[in-house]
C-alpha positions as CSV (number, residue, x, y, z in Angstrom):
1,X,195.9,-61.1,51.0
2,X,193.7,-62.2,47.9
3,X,189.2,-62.1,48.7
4,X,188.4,-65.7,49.3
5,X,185.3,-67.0,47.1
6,X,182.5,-66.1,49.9
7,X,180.7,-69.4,48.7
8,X,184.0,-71.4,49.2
9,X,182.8,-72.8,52.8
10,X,179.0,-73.4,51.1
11,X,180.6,-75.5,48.5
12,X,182.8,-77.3,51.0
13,X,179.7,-78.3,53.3
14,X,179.5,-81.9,52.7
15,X,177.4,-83.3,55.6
16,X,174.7,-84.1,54.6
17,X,175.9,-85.7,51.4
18,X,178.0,-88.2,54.0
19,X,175.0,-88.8,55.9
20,X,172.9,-89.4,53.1
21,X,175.9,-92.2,51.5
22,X,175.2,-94.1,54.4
23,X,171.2,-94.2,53.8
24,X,171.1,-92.6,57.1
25,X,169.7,-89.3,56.3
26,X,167.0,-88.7,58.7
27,X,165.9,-84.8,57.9
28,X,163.4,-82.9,55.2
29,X,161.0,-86.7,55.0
30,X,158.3,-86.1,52.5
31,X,155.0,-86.7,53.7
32,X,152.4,-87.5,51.2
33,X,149.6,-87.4,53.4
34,X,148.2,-86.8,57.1
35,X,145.6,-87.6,59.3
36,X,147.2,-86.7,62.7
37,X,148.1,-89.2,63.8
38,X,149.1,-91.6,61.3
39,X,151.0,-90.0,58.2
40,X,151.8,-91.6,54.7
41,X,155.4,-91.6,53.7
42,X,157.0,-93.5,50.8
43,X,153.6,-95.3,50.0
44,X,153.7,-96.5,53.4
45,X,151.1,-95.8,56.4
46,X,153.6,-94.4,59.6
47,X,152.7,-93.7,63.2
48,X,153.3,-90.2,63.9
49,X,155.7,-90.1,66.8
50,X,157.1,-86.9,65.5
51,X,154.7,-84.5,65.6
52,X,153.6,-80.7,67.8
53,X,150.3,-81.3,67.3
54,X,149.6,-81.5,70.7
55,X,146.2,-81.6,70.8
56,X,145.6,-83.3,67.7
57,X,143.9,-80.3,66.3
58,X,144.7,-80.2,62.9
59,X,142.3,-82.6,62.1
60,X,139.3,-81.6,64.2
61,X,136.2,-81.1,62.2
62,X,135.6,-77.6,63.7
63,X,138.9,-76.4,62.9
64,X,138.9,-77.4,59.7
65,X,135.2,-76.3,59.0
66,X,136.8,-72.7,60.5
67,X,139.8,-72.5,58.0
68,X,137.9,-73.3,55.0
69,X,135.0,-70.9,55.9
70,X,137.5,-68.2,56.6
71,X,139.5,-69.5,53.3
72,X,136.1,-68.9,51.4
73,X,135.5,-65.2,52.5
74,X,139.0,-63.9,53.1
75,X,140.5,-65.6,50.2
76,X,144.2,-67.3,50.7
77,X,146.1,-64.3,51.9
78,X,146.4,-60.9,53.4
79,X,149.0,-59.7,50.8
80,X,150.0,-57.0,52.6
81,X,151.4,-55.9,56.3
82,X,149.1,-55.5,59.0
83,X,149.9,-52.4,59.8
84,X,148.9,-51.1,56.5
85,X,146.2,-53.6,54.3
86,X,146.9,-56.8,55.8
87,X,144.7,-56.1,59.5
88,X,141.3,-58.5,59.3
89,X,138.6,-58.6,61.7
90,X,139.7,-61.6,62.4
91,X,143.2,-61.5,63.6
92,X,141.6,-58.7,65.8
93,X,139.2,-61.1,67.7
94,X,141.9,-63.7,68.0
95,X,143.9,-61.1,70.0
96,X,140.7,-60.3,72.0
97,X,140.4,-63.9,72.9
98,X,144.1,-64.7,73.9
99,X,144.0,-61.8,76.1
100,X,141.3,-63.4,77.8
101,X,142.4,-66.6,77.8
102,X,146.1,-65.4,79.6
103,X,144.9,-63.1,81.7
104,X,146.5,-60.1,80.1
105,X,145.3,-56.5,79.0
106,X,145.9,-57.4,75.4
107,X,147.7,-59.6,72.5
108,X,149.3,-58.9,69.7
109,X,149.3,-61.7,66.6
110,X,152.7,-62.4,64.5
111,X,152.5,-64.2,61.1
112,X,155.0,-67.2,63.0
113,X,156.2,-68.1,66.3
114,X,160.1,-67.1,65.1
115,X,158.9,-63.7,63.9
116,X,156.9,-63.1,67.2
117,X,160.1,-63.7,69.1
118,X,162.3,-62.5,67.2
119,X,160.6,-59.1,66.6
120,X,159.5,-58.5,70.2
121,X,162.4,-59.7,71.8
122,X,164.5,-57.1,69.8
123,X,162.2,-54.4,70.1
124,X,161.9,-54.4,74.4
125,X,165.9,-55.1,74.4
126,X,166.7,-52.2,72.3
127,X,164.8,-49.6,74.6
128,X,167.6,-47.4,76.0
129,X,169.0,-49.2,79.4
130,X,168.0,-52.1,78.6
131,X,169.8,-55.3,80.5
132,X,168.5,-58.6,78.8
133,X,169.1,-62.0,80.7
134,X,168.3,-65.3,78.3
135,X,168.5,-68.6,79.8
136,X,171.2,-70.8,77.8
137,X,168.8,-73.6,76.3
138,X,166.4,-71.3,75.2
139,X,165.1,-71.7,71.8
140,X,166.5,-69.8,68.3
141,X,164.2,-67.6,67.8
142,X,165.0,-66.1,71.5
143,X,168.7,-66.2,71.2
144,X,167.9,-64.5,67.6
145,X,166.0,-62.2,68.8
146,X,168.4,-61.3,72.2
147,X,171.2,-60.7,69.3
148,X,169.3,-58.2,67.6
149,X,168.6,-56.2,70.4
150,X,171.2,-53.4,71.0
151,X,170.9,-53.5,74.8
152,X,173.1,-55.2,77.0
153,X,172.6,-59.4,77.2
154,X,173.6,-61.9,78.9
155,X,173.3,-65.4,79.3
156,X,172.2,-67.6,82.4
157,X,172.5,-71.5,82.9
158,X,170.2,-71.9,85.4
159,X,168.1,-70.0,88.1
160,X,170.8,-70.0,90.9
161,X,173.2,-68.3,88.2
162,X,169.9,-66.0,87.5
163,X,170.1,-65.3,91.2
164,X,174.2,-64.7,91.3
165,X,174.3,-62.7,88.6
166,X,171.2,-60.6,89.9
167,X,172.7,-60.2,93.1
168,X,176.3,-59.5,92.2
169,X,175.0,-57.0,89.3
170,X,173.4,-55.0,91.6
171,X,175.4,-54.0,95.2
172,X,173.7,-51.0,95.8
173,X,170.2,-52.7,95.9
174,X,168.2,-50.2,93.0
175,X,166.8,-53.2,91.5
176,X,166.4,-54.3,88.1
177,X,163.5,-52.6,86.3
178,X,165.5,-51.9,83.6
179,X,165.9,-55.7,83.0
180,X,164.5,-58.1,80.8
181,X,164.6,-62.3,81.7
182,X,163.9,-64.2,79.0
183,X,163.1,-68.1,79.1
184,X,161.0,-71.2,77.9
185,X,158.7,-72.3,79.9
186,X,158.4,-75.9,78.4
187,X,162.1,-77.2,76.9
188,X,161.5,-78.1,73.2
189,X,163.7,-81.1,73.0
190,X,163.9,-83.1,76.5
191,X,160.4,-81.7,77.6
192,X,162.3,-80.4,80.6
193,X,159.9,-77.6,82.6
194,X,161.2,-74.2,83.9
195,X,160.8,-73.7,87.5
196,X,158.4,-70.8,86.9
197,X,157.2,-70.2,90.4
198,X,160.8,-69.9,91.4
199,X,161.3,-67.6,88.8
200,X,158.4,-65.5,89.8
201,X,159.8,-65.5,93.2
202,X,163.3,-63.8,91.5
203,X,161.2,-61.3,89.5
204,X,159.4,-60.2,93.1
205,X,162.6,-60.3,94.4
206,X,164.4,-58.0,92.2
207,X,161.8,-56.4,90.1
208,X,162.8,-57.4,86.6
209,X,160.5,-57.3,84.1
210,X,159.7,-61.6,82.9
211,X,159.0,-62.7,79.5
212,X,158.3,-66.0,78.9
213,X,158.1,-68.4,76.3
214,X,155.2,-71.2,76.5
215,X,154.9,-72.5,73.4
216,X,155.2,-76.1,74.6
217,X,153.5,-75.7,77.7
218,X,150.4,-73.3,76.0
219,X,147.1,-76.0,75.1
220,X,149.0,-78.2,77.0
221,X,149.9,-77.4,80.7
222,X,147.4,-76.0,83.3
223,X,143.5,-75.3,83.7
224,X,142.1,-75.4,79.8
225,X,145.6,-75.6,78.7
226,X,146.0,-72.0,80.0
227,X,150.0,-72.9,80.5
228,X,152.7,-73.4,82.6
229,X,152.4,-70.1,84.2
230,X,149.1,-71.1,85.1
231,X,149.9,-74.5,86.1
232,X,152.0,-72.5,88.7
233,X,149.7,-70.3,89.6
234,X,152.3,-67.3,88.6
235,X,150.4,-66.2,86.0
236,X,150.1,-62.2,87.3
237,X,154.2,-62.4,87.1
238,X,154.4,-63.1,83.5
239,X,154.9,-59.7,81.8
240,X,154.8,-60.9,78.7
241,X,153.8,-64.1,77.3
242,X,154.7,-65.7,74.3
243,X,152.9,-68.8,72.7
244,X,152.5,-69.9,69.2
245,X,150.0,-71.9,66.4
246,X,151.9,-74.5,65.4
247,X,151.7,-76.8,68.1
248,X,148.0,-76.8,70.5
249,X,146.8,-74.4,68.1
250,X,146.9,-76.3,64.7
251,X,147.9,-73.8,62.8
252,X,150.6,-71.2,62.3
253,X,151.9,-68.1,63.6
254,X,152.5,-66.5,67.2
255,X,151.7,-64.0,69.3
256,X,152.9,-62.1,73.2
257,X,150.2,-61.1,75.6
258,X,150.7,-58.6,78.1
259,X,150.2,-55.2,79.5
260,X,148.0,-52.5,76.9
261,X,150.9,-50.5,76.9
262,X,153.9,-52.8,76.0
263,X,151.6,-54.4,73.1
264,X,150.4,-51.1,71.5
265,X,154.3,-50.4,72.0
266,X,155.4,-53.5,70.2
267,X,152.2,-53.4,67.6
268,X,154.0,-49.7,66.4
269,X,157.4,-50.5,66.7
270,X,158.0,-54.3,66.2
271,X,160.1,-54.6,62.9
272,X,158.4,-58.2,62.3
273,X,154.9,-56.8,62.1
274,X,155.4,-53.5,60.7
275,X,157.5,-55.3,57.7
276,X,155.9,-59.0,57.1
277,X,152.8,-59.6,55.7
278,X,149.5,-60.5,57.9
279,X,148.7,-64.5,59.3
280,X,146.8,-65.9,56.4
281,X,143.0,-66.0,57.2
282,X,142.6,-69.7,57.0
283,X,145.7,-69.8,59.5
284,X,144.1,-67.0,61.7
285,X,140.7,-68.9,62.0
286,X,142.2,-72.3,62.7
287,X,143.9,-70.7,66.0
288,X,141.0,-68.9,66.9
289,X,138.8,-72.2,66.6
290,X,141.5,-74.3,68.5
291,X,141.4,-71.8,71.1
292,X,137.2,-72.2,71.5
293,X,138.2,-75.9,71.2
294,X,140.7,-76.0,74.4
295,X,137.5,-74.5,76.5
296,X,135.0,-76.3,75.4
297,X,135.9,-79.8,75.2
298,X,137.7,-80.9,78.1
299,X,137.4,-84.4,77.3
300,X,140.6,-83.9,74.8
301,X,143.1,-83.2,78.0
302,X,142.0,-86.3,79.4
303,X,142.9,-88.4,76.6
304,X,145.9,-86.4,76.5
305,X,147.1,-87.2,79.8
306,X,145.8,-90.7,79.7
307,X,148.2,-91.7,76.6
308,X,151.0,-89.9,77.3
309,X,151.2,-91.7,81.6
310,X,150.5,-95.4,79.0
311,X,153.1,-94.1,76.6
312,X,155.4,-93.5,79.5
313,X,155.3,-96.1,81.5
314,X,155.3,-98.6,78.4
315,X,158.9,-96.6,77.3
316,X,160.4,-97.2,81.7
317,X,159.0,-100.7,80.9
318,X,161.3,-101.2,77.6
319,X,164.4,-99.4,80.0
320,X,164.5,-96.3,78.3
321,X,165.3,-93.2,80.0
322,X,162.7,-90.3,79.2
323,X,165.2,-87.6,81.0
324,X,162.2,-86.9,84.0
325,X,159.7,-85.7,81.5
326,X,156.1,-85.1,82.3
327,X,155.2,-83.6,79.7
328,X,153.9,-85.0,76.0
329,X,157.3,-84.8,75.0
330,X,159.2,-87.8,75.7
331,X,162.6,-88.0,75.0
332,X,164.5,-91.6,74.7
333,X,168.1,-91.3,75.2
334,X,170.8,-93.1,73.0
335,X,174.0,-91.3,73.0
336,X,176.3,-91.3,69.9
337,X,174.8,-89.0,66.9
338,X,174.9,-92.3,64.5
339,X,173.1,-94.4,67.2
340,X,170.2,-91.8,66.8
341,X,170.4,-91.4,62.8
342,X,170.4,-96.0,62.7
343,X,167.6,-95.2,65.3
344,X,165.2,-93.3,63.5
345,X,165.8,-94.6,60.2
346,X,165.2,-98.3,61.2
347,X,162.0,-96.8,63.4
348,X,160.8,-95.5,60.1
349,X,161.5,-99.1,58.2
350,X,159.1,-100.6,61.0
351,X,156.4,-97.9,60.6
352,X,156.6,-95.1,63.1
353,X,158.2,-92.0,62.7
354,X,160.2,-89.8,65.3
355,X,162.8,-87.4,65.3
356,X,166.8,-87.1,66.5
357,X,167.9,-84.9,68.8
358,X,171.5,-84.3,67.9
359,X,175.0,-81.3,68.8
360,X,174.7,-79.0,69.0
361,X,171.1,-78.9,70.2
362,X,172.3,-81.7,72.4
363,X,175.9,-82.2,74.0
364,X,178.1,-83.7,72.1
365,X,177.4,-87.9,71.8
366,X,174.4,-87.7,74.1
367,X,171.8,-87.7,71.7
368,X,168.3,-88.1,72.0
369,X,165.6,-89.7,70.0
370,X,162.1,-87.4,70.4
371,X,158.9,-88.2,70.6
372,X,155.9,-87.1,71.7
373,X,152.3,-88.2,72.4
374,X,149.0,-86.5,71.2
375,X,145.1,-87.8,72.1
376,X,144.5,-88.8,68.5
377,X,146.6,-91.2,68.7
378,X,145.1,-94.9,69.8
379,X,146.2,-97.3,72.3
380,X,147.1,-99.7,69.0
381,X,149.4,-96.4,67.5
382,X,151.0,-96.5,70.9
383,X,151.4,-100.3,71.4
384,X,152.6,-100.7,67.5
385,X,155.1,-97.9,68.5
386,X,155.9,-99.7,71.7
387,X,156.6,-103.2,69.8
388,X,158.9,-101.2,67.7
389,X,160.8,-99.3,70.0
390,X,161.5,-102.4,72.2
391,X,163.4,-104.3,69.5
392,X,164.9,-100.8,68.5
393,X,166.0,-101.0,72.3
394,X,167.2,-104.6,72.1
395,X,168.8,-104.4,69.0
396,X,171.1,-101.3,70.1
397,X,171.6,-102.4,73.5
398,X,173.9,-104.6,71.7
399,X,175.8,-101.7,70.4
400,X,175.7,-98.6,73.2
401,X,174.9,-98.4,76.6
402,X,171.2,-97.3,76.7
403,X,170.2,-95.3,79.6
């Protein structure tokens, strides 16, 4: 049989070409400019409606003022692996405060969230024996980093399937230390919150070893924005934590917290550290300062919560259906993929911008349209978002049944 072109199925993907013949494309916008919460696209002012920015950090005069002083006496990067050139001072005492602030012996910094994952994650599950369970919604760089890992995985869709498959694996009753649970804490897309306590409850139970992602739930959830965890009160059951930068913390790049020995294991043996190059100083500072931030001025929570309970009950007062979420992300359901891609399109027309949620992230023709609130934004972003979104609503009402 003749060696097929390997770039015959690259030159056959015509998706986004389709998409984009329909002026429907909604991915890859250029932003000109950014203030948190309003954004400049196509010459045009745009609520942001779209955005991780939790906290509305990125903006924050000391934040800022932290970046561009470490910018001035670091210079723009590390050039090199932390392991070898790239270590500063600084991503040392960023460490040193994350342990503190989770609770945990110590922390180890990645250059992003993915690599943090994806590096630790196929570190622990490659240790000889290893059994790793990964809930089935869990985020890429999870499932990436569960694939990588040469121990045994398997998947779980919810916590009673945790609990079967714990309990059927296991008839002798020796427990599973060797095993390693994986799971977000905070669901990216729907905002939908992991039973944590529960979970905690399985790990006493049947003495596996729980690492959990809070990278939505981190700045957000809990005293100080300590987590979801710590919203729980679970937080001495988390064995290793994982949060990233780029949402409460304004910045980029990620880290795990836990135990000193499973860090200084990870900080020798993590392919993702050993082989990238260090967090950029400016980066490393602007977590560090959001960090202080979170501690210091409470007030920011309370603007938080206060927008997101207006933002939600204006979207139940439109009819949408936000899927149970209390969190800052607030997902609108609207069913078929072309519904969301008219959606968003005609949102960013009327000036505010949000994203689709669409298959495979989503089931098939149940997509959602996500968006998410942040205490920079004013009550006139939210009630110009609110005007919009309600003749968004009427207009495909018309069309598909709107949950």
């Amino acid at each position: 049989m003749a060696n097929r072109d390997l770039f015959d199925v690259c030159k056959k993907y015509k998706d986004p070409e389709l998409v984009k013949s329909f002026n429907l494309y909604p991915f890859f916008k250029s932003l000109s400019a950014s203030d948190g919460p309003v954004v400049e696209y196509d010459g045009r002012e745009i609520v942001m409606l779209g955005s991780n920015n939790y906290l509305g950090l990125t903006h924050h005069p000391r934040v800022m003022k932290a970046a561009h002083d470490a910018l001035e006496r670091f210079g723009t990067g590390c050039t090199g692996s932390r392991f070898l050139n790239g270590n500063l001072s600084l991503h040392e005492q960023l460490e040193q405060e994350l342990a503190e602030f989770t609770g945990k012996d110590d922390a180890l910094v990645f250059s992003s969230g993915f690599l943090a994952n994806s590096g630790a994650l196929s570190c622990l599950g490659s240790i000889k024996g290893a059994v790793v369970f990964s809930e089935a919604e869990n985020h890429g760089s999870i499932i990436d980093g569960v694939r990588l890992a040469k121990g045994e995985t398997r998947v779980f869709d919810d916590l009673d399937h945790l609990e079967q498959l714990m309990s059927d694996g296991d008839p002798d009753g020796e427990g599973w230390a060797h095993a390693l649970v994986v799971s977000d804490a905070v669901f990216s897309m729907t905002g939908r919150v992991m039973d944590v306590k529960r979970l905690a409850e399985l790990r006493r139970r049947f003495g596996f070893k729980l690492y959990l992602d809070d990278a939505h739930g981190l700045g957000v959830l809990g005293p100080q924005g300590r987590g979801t965890a710590a919203h729980y009160g679970v937080m001495d059951d988390i064995d290793v934590l994982f949060g990233t930068f780029s949402k409460s913390f304004a910045s980029l790049g990620g880290f795990v917290a836990g135990d000193k020995d499973v860090i200084n294991y990870l900080r020798h043996h993590a392919r993702t550290v050993i082989f990238s190059a260090g967090l950029p100083p400016a980066s490393v500072a602007a977590a560090l300062e959001s960090l202080r931030v979170m501690q210091e001025e409470p007030e920011i929570f309370e603007r938080l919560w206060d927008n997101v309970e207006y933002f939600r009950n204006g979207l139940h007062d439109i009819g949408f259906d936000t899927m149970g979420s209390w969190t800052p992300i607030l997902p609108l359901y609207v069913g078929p993929e072309s519904i969301a891609f008219r959606f968003v399109k005609d949102a960013l027309d009327m000036g505010v911008f949000a994203t689709p949620v669409i298959y495979p992230a989503q089931p098939y023709q149940q997509a959602l349209i996500r968006t998410s609130v942040t205490p920079s934004l004013t009550r006139d972003h939210l009630d110009k978002a609110l005007d919009v979104l309600r003749v968004l609503h009427r207009q495909l009402s018309r069309h598909t049944k709107l949950k």
